[in-house]
gemmi code that builds the backbone of each chain (N, CA, C; Angstrom):
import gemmi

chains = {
    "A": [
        ("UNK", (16.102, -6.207, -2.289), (14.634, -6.261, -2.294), (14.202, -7.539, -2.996)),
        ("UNK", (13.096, -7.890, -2.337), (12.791, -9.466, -3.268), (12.290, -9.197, -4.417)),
        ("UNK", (12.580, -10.350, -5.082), (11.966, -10.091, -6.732), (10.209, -10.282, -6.636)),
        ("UNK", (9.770, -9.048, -7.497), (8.164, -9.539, -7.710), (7.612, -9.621, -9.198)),
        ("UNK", (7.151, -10.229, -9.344), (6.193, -9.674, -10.705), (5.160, -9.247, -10.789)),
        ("UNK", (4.815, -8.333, -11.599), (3.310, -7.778, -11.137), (3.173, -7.631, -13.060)),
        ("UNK", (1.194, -6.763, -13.149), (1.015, -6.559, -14.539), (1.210, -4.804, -14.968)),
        ("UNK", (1.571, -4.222, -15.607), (1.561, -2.964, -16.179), (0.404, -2.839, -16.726)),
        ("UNK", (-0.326, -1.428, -16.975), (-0.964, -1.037, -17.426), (-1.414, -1.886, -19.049)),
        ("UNK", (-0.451, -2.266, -19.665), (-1.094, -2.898, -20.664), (-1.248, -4.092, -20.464)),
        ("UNK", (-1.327, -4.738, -19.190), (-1.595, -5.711, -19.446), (-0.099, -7.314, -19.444)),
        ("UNK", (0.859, -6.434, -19.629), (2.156, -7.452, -19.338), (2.632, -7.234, -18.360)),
        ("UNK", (3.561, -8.590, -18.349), (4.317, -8.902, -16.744), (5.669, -7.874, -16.658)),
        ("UNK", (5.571, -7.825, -15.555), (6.793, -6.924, -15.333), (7.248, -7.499, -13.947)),
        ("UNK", (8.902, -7.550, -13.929), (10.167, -7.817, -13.234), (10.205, -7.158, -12.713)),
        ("UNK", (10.590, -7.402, -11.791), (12.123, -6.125, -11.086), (13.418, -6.233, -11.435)),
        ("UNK", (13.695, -8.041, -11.721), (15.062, -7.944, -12.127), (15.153, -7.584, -13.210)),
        ("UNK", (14.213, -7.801, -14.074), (14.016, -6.966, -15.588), (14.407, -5.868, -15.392)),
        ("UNK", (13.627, -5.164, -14.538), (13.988, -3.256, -14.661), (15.289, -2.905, -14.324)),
        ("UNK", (16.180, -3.737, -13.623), (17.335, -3.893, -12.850), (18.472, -4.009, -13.722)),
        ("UNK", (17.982, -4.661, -14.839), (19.321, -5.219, -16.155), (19.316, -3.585, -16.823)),
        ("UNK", (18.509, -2.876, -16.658), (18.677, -0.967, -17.310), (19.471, -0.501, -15.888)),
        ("UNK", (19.236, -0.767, -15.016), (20.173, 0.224, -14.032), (19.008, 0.485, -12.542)),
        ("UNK", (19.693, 1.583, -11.976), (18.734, 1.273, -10.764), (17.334, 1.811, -11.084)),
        ("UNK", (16.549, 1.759, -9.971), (15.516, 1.276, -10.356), (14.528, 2.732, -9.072)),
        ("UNK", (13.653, 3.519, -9.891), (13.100, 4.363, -8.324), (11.151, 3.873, -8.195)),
        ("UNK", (11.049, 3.419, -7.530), (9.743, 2.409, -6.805), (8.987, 3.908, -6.243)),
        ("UNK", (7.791, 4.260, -7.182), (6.768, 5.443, -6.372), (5.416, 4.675, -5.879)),
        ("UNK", (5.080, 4.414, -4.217), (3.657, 3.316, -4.024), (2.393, 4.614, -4.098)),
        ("UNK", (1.596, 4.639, -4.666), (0.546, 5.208, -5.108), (-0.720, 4.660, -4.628)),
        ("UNK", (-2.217, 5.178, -4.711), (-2.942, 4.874, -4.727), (-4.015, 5.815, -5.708)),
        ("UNK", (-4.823, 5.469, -6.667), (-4.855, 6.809, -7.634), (-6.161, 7.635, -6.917)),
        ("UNK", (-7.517, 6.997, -6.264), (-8.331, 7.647, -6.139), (-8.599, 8.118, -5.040)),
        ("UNK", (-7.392, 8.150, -3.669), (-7.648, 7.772, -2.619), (-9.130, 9.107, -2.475)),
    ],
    "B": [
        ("UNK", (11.986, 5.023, -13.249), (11.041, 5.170, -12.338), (10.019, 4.150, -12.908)),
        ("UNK", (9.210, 4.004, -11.885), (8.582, 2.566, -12.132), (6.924, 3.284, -10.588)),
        ("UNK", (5.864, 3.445, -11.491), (4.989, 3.706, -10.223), (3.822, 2.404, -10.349)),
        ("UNK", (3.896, 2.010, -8.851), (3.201, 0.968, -8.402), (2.359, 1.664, -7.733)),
        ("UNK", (0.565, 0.969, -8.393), (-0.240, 1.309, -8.180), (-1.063, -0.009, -7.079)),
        ("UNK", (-1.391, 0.485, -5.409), (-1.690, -0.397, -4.793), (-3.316, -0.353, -4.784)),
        ("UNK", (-3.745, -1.220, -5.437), (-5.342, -0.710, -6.128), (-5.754, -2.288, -6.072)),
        ("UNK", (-6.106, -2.443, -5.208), (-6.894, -3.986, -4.992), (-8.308, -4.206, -5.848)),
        ("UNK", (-8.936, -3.697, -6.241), (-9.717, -3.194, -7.751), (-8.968, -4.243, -8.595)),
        ("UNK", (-8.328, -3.900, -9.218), (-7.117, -4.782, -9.736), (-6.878, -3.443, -11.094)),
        ("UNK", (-6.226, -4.405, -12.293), (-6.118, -3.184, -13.119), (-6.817, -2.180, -13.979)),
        ("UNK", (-8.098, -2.943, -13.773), (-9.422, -2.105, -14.478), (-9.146, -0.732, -13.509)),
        ("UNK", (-9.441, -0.852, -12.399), (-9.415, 0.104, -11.869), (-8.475, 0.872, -11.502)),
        ("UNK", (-7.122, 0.965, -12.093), (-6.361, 1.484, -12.130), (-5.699, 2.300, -13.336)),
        ("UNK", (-5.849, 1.642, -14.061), (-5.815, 1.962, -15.682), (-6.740, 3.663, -15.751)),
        ("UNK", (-7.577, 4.051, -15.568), (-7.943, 5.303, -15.809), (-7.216, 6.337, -15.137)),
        ("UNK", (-7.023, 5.669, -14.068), (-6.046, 7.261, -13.193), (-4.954, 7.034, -14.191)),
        ("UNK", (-3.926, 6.069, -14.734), (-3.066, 6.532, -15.107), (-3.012, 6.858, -16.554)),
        ("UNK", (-4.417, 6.845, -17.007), (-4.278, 7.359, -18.288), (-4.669, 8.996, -18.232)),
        ("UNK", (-5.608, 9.500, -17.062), (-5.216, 10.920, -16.537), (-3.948, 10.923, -16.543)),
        ("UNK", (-3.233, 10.485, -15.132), (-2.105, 11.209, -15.486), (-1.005, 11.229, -16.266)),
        ("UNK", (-0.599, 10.996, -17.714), (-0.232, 10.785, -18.119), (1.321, 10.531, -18.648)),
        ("UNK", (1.890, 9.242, -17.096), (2.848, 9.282, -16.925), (3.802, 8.612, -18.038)),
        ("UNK", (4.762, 9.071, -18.384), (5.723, 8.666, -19.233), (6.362, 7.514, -18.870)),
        ("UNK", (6.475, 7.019, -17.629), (7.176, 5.774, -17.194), (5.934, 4.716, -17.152)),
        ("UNK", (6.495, 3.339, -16.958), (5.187, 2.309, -16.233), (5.045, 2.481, -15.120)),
        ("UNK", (3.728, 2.025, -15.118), (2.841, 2.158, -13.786), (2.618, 0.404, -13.931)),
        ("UNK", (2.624, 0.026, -13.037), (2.331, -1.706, -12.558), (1.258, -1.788, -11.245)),
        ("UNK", (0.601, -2.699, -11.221), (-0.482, -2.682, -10.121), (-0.471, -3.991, -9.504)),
        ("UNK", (-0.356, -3.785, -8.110), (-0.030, -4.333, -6.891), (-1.458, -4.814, -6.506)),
        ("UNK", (-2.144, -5.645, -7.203), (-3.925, -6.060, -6.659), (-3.707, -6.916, -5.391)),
        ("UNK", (-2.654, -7.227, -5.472), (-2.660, -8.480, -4.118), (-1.997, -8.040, -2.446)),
        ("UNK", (-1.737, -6.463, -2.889), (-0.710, -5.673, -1.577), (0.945, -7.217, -1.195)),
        ("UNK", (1.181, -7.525, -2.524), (2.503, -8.232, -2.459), (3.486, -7.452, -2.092)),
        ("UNK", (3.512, -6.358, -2.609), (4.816, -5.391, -2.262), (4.546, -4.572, -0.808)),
        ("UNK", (3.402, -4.137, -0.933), (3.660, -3.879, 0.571), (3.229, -4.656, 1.796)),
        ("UNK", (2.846, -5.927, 1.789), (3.343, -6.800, 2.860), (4.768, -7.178, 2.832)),
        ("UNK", (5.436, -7.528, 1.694), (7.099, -7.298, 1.287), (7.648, -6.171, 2.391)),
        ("UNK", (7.830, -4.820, 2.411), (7.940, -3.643, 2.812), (7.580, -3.253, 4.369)),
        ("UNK", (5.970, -3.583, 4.534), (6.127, -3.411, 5.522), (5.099, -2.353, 5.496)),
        ("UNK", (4.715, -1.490, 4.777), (4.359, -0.224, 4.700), (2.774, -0.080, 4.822)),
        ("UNK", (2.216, 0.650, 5.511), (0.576, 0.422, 5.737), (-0.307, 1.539, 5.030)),
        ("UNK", (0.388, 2.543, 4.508), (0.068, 3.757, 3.884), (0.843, 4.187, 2.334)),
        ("UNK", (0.696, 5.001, 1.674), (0.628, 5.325, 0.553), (0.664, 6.978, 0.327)),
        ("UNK", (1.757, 7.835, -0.136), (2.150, 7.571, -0.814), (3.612, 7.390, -0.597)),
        ("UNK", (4.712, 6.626, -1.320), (6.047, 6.174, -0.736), (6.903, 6.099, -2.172)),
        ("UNK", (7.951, 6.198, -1.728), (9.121, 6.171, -2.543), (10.311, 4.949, -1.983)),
        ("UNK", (10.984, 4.507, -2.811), (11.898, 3.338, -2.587), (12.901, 3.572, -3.676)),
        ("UNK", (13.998, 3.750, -3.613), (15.052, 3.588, -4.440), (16.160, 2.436, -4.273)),
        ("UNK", (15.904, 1.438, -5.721), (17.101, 0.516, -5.180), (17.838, 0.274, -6.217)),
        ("UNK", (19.108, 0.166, -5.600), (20.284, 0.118, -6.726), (20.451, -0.889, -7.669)),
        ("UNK", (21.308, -1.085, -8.655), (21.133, -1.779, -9.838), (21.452, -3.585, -9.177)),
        ("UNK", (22.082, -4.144, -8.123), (22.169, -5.359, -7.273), (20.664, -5.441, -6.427)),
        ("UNK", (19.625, -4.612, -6.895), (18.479, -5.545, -6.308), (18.225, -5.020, -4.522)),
        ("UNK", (19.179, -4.131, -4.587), (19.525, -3.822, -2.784), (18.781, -2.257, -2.705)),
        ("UNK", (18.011, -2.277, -1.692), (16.963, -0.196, -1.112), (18.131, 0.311, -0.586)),
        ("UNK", (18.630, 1.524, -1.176), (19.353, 2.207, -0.598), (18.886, 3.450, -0.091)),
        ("UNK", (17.425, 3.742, -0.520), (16.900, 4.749, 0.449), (15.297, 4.230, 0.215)),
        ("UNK", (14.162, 4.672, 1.760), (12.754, 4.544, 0.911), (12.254, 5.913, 2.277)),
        ("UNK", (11.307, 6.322, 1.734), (10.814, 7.138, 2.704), (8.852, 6.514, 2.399)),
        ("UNK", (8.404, 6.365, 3.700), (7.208, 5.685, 3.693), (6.124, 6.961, 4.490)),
        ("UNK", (5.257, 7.447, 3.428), (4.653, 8.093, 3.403), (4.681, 9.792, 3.483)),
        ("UNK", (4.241, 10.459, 2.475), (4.613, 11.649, 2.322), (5.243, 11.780, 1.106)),
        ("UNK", (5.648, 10.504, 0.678), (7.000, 11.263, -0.666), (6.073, 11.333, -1.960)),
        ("UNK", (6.490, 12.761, -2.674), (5.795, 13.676, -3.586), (6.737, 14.000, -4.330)),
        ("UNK", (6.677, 13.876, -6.043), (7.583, 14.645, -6.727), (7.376, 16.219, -6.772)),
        ("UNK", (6.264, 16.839, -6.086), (5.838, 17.949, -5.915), (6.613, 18.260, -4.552)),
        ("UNK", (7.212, 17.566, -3.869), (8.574, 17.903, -2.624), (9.889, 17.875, -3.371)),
        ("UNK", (10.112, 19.199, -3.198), (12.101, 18.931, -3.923), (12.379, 18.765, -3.043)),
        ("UNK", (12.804, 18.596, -1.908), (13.375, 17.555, -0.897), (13.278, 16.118, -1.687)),
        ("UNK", (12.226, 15.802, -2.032), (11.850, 14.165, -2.210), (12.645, 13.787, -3.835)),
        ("UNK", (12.651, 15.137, -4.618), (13.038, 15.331, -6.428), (14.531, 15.196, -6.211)),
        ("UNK", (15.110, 15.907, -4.985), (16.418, 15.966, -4.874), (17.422, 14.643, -4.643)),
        ("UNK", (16.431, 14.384, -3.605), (17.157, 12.796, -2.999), (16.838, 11.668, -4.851)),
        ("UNK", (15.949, 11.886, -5.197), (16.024, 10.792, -6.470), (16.719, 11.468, -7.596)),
        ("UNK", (17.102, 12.740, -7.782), (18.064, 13.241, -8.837), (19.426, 12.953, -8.673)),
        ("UNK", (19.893, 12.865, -6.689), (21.176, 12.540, -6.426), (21.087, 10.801, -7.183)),
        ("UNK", (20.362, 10.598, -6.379), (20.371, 8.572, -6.509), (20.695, 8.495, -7.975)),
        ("UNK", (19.601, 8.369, -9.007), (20.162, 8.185, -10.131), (21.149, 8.952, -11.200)),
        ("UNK", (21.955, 9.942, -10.449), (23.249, 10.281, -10.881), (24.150, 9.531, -10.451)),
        ("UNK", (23.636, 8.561, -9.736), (24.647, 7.513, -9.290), (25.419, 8.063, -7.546)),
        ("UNK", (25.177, 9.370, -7.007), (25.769, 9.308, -5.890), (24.682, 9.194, -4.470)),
        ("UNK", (25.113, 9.278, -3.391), (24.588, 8.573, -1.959), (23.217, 9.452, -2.224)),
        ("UNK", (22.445, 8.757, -1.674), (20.557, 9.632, -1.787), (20.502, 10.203, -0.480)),
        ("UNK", (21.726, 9.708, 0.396), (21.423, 9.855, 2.191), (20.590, 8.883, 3.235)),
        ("UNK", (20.424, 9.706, 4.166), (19.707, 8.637, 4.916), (18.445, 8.594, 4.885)),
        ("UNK", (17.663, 7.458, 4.605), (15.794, 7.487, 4.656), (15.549, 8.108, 5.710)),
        ("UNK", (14.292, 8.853, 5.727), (13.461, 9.277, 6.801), (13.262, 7.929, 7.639)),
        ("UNK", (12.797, 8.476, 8.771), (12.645, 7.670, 9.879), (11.154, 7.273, 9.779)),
        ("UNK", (10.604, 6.119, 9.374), (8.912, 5.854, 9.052), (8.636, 4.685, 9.550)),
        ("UNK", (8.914, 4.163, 11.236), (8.912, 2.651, 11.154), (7.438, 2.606, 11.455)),
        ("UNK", (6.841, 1.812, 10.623), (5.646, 1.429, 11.138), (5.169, 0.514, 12.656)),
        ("UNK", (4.222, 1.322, 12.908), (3.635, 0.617, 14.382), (4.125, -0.606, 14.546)),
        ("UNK", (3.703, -1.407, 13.647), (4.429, -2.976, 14.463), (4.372, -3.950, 12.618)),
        ("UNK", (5.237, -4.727, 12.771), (5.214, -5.559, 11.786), (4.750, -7.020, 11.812)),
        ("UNK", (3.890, -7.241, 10.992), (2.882, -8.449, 10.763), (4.089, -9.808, 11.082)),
        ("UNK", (3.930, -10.921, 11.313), (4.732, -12.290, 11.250), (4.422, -12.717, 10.019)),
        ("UNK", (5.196, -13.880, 9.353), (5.243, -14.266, 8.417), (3.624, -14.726, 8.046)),
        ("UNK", (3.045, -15.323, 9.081), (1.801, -15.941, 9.041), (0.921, -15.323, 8.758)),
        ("UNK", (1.026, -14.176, 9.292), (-0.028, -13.118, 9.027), (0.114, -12.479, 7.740)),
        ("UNK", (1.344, -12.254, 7.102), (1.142, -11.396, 5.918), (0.516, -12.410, 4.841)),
        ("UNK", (1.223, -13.609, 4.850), (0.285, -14.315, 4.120), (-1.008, -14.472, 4.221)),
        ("UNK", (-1.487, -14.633, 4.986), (-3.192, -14.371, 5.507), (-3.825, -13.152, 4.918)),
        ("UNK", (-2.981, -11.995, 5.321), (-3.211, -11.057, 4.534), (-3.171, -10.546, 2.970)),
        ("UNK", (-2.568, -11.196, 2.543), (-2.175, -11.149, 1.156), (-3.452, -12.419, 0.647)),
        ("UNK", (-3.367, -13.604, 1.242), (-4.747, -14.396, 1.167), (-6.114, -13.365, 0.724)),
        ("UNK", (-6.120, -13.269, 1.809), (-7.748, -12.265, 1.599), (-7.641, -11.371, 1.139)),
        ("UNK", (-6.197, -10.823, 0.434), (-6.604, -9.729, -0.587), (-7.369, -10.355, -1.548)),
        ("UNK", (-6.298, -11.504, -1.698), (-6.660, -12.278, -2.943), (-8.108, -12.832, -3.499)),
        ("UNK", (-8.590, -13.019, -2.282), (-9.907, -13.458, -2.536), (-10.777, -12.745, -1.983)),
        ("UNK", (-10.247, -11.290, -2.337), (-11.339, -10.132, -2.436), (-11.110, -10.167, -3.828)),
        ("UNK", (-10.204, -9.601, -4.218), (-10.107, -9.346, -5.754), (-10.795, -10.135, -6.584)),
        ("UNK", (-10.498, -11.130, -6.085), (-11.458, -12.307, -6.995), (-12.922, -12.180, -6.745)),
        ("UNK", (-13.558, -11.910, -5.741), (-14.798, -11.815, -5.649), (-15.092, -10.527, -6.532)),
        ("UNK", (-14.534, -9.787, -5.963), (-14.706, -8.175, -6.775), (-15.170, -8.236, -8.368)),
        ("UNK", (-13.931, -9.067, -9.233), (-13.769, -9.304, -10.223), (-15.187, -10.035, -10.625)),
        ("UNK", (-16.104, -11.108, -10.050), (-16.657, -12.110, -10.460), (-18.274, -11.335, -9.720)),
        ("UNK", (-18.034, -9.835, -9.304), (-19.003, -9.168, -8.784), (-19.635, -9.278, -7.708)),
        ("UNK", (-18.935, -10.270, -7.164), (-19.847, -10.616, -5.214), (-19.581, -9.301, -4.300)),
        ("UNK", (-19.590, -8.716, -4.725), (-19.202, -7.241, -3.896), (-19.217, -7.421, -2.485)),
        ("UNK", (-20.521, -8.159, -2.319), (-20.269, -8.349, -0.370), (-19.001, -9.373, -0.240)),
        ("UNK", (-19.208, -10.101, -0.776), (-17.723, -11.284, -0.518), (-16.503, -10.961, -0.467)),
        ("UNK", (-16.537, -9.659, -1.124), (-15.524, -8.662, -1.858), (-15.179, -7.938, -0.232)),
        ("UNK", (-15.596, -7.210, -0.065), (-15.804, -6.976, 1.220), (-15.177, -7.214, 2.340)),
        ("UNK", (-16.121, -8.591, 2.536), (-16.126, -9.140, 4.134), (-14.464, -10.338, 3.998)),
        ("UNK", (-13.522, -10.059, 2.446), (-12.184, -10.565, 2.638), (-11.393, -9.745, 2.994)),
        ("UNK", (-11.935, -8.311, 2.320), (-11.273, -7.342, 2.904), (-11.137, -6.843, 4.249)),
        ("UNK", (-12.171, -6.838, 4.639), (-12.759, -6.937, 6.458), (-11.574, -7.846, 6.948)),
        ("UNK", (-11.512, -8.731, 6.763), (-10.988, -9.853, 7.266), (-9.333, -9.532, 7.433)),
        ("UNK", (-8.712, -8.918, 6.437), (-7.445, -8.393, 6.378), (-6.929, -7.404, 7.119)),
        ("UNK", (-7.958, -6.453, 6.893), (-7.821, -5.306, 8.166), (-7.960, -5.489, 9.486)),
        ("UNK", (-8.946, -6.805, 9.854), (-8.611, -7.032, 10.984), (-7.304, -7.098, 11.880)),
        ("UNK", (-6.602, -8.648, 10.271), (-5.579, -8.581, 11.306), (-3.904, -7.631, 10.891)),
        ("UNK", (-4.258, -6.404, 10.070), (-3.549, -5.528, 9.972), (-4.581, -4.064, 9.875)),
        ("UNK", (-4.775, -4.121, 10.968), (-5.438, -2.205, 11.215), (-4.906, -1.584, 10.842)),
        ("UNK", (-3.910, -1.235, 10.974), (-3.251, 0.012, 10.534), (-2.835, -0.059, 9.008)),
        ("UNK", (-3.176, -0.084, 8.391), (-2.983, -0.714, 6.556), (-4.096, 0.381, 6.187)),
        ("UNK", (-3.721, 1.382, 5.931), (-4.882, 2.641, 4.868), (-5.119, 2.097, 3.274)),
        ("UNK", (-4.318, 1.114, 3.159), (-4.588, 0.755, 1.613), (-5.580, -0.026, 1.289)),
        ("UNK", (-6.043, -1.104, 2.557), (-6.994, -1.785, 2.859), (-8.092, -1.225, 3.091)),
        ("UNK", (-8.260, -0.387, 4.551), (-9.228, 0.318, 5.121), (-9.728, 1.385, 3.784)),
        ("UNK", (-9.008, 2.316, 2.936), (-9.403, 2.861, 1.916), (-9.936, 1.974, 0.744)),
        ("UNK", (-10.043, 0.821, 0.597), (-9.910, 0.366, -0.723), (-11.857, -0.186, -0.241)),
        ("UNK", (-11.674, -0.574, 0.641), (-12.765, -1.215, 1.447), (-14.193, 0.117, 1.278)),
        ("UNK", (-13.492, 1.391, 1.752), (-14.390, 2.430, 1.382), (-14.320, 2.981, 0.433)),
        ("UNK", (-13.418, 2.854, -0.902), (-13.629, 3.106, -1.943), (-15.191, 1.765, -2.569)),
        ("UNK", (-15.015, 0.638, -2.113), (-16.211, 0.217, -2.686), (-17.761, 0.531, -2.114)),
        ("UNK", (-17.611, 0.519, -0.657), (-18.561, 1.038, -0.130), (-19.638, 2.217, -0.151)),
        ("UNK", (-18.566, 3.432, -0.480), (-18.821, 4.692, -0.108), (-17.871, 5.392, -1.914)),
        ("UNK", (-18.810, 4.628, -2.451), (-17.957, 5.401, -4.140), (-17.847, 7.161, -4.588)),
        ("UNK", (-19.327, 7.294, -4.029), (-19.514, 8.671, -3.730), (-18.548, 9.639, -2.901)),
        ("UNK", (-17.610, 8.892, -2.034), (-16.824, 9.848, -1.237), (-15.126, 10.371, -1.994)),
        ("UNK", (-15.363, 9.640, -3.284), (-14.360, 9.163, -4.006), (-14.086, 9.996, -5.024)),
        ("UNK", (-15.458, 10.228, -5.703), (-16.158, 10.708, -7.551), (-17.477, 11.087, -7.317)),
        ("UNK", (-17.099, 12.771, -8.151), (-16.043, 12.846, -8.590), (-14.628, 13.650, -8.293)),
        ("UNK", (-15.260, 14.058, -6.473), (-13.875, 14.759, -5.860), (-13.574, 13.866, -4.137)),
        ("UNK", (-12.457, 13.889, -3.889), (-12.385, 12.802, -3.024), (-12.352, 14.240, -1.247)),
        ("UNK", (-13.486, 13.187, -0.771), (-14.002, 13.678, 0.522), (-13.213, 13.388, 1.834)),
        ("UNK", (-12.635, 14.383, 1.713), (-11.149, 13.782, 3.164), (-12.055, 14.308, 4.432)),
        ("UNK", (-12.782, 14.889, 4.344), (-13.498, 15.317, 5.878), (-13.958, 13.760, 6.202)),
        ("UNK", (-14.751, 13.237, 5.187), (-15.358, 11.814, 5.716), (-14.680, 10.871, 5.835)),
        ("UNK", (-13.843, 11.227, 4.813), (-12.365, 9.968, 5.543), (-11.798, 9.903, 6.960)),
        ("UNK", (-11.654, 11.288, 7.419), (-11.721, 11.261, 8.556), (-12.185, 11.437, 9.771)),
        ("UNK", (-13.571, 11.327, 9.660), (-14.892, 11.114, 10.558), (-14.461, 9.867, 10.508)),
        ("UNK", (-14.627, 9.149, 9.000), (-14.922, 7.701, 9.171), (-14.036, 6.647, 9.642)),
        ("UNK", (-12.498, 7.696, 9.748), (-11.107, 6.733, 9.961), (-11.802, 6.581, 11.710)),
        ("UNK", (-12.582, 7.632, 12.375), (-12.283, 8.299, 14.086), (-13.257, 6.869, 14.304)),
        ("UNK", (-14.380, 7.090, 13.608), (-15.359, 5.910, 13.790), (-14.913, 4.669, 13.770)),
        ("UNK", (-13.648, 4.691, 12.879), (-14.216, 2.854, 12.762), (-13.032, 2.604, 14.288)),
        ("UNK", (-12.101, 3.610, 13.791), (-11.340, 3.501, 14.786), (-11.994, 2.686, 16.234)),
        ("UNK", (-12.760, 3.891, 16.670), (-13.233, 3.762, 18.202), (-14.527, 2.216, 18.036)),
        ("UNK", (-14.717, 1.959, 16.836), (-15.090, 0.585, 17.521), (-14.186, -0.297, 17.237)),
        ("UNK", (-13.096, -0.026, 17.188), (-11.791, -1.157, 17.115), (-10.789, -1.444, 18.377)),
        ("UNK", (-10.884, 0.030, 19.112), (-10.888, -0.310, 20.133), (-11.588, -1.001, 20.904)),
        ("UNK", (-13.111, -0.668, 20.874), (-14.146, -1.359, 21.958), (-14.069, -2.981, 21.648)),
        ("UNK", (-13.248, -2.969, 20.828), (-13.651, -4.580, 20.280), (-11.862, -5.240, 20.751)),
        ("UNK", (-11.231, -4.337, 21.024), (-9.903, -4.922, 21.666), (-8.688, -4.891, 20.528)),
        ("UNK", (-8.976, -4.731, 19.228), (-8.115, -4.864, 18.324), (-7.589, -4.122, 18.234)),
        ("UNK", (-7.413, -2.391, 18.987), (-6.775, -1.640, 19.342), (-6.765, -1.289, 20.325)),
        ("UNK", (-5.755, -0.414, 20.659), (-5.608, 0.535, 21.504), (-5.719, 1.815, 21.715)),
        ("UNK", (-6.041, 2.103, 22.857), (-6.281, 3.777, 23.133), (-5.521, 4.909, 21.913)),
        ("UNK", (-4.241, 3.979, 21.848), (-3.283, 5.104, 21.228), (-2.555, 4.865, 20.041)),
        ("UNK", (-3.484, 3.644, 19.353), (-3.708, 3.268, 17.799), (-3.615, 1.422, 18.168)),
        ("UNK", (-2.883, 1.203, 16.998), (-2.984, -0.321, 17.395), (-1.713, -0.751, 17.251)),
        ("UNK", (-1.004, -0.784, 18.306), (0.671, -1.502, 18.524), (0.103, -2.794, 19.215)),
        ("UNK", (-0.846, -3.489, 19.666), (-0.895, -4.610, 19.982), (-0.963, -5.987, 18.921)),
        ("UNK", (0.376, -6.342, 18.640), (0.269, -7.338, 18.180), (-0.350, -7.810, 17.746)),
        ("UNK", (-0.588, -8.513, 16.352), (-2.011, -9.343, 16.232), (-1.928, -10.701, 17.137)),
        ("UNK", (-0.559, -11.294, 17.056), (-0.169, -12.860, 17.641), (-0.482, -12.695, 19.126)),
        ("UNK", (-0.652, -11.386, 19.992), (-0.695, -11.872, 20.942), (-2.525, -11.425, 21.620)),
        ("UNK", (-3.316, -11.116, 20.447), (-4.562, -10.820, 20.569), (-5.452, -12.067, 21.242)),
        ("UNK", (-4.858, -13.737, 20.453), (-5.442, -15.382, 20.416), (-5.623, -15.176, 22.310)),
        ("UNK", (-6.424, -15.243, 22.807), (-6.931, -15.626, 24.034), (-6.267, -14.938, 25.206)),
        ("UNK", (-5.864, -13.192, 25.095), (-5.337, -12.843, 26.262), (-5.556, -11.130, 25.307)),
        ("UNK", (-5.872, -10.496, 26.386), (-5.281, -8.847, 26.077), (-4.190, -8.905, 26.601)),
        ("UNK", (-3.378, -7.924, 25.216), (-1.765, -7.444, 25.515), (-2.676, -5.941, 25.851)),
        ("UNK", (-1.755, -5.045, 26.674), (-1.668, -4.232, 27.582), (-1.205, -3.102, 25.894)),
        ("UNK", (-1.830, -2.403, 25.472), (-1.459, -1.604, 24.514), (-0.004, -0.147, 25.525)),
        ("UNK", (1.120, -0.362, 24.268), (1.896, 0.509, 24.808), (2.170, 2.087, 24.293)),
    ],
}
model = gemmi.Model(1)
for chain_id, residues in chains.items():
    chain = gemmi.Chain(chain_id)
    for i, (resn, *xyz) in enumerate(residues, 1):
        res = gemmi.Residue()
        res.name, res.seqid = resn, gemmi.SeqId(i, " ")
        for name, pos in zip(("N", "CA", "C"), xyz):
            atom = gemmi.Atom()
            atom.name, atom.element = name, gemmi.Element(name[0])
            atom.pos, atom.b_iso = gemmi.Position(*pos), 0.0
            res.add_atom(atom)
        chain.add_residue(res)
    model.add_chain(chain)
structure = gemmi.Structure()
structure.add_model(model)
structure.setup_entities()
């Protein structure tokens, strides 16, 4: 999967390969108010 | 677990649902639909599991619920480390060209930005612009009537009018050629100066 960065809730950047150096990784796509 | 929130709002507007729900993992927000022009995926809600090399070894695109043990099961196998099985079968209608997702991801972009800086119509008519040339994208078409129609939203969300309003916009998307009778598999690339024959 390609690498992205996006922001978290507080406000910082977040990896994928970051999340990737802990182990695998489970991706839930949401939308909160549909 | 990692939940990506596809909320073109950006994170203001995302930040309250997840402080309702008060998930123990991060939640990250997707304002620009980067990941799912990445993917492929035109709807919400979805699951993706990928192994520790960066590689999807299973995703199921639309429907997946931790409230489905079918859906709890396949991610309890995965991160015990053994096979999750085979993904559901979810190919979407047709997939955008390179040109287009960027275009699309464009005018997210400069919706958000309008949004942000309060041009609400500008906000809008980028979003308009995206859905054009990806109809079938509910993350768009919803996000578009989440600004429009706030009321259908909050403080309980109105699925009857969602789907009056999906039938409506629908049928003038046909009359206008950008679909077809039997949704929209016509290409956007081959829309430029000819009807494709919807299949």
């Amino acid at each position: 999967m390609r690498e992205c960065t996006l922001t978290d809730q507080d406000g910082q950047t977040w990896q994928l390969a970051d999340a990737l150096t802990a182990g695998a990784v489970v991706l839930v796509f949401y939308r909160g108010d549909w | 677990m990692v939940a990506i929130a596809l909320e073109h709002g950006g994170r203001a507007a995302a930040v309250p649902f997840v402080a309702t729900a008060g998930a123990t993992f991060p939640t990250v927000v997707d304002e620009h639909g980067v990941t799912s022009a990445h993917l492929g995926f035109k709807a919400v809600p979805n699951g993706v599991l990928v192994d520790e090399g960066g590689v999807i070894q299973w995703s199921k695109y639309g429907g997946f619920s931790i409230e489905n043990p079918e859906d709890v099961a396949v991610v309890e196998r995965f991160l015990a480390g053994e096979d999750p099985g085979l993904s559901p079968d979810a190919t979407p209608p047709y997939q955008l060209g390179p040109t287009e997702r960027e275009l699309v991801a464009t005018k997210l972009q400069l919706g958000q930005a309008s949004a942000q800086r309060g041009r609400r119509e500008e906000a809008i008519a980028a979003w308009r612009d995206a859905l054009r040339l990806d109809p079938e994208n509910l993350t768009i078409r919803k996000q578009i009537w989440a600004v429009e129609h706030p009321e259908k939203f909050h403080p309980t969300i109105d699925w009857e009018w969602q789907r009056a309003q999906f039938t409506a916009e629908r049928e003038q998307e046909i009359a206008a050629g950008i679909c077809g009778p039997d949704g929209c598999p016509i290409p956007p690339a081959s829309r430029d100066g000819e009807r494709a024959t919807a299949s």
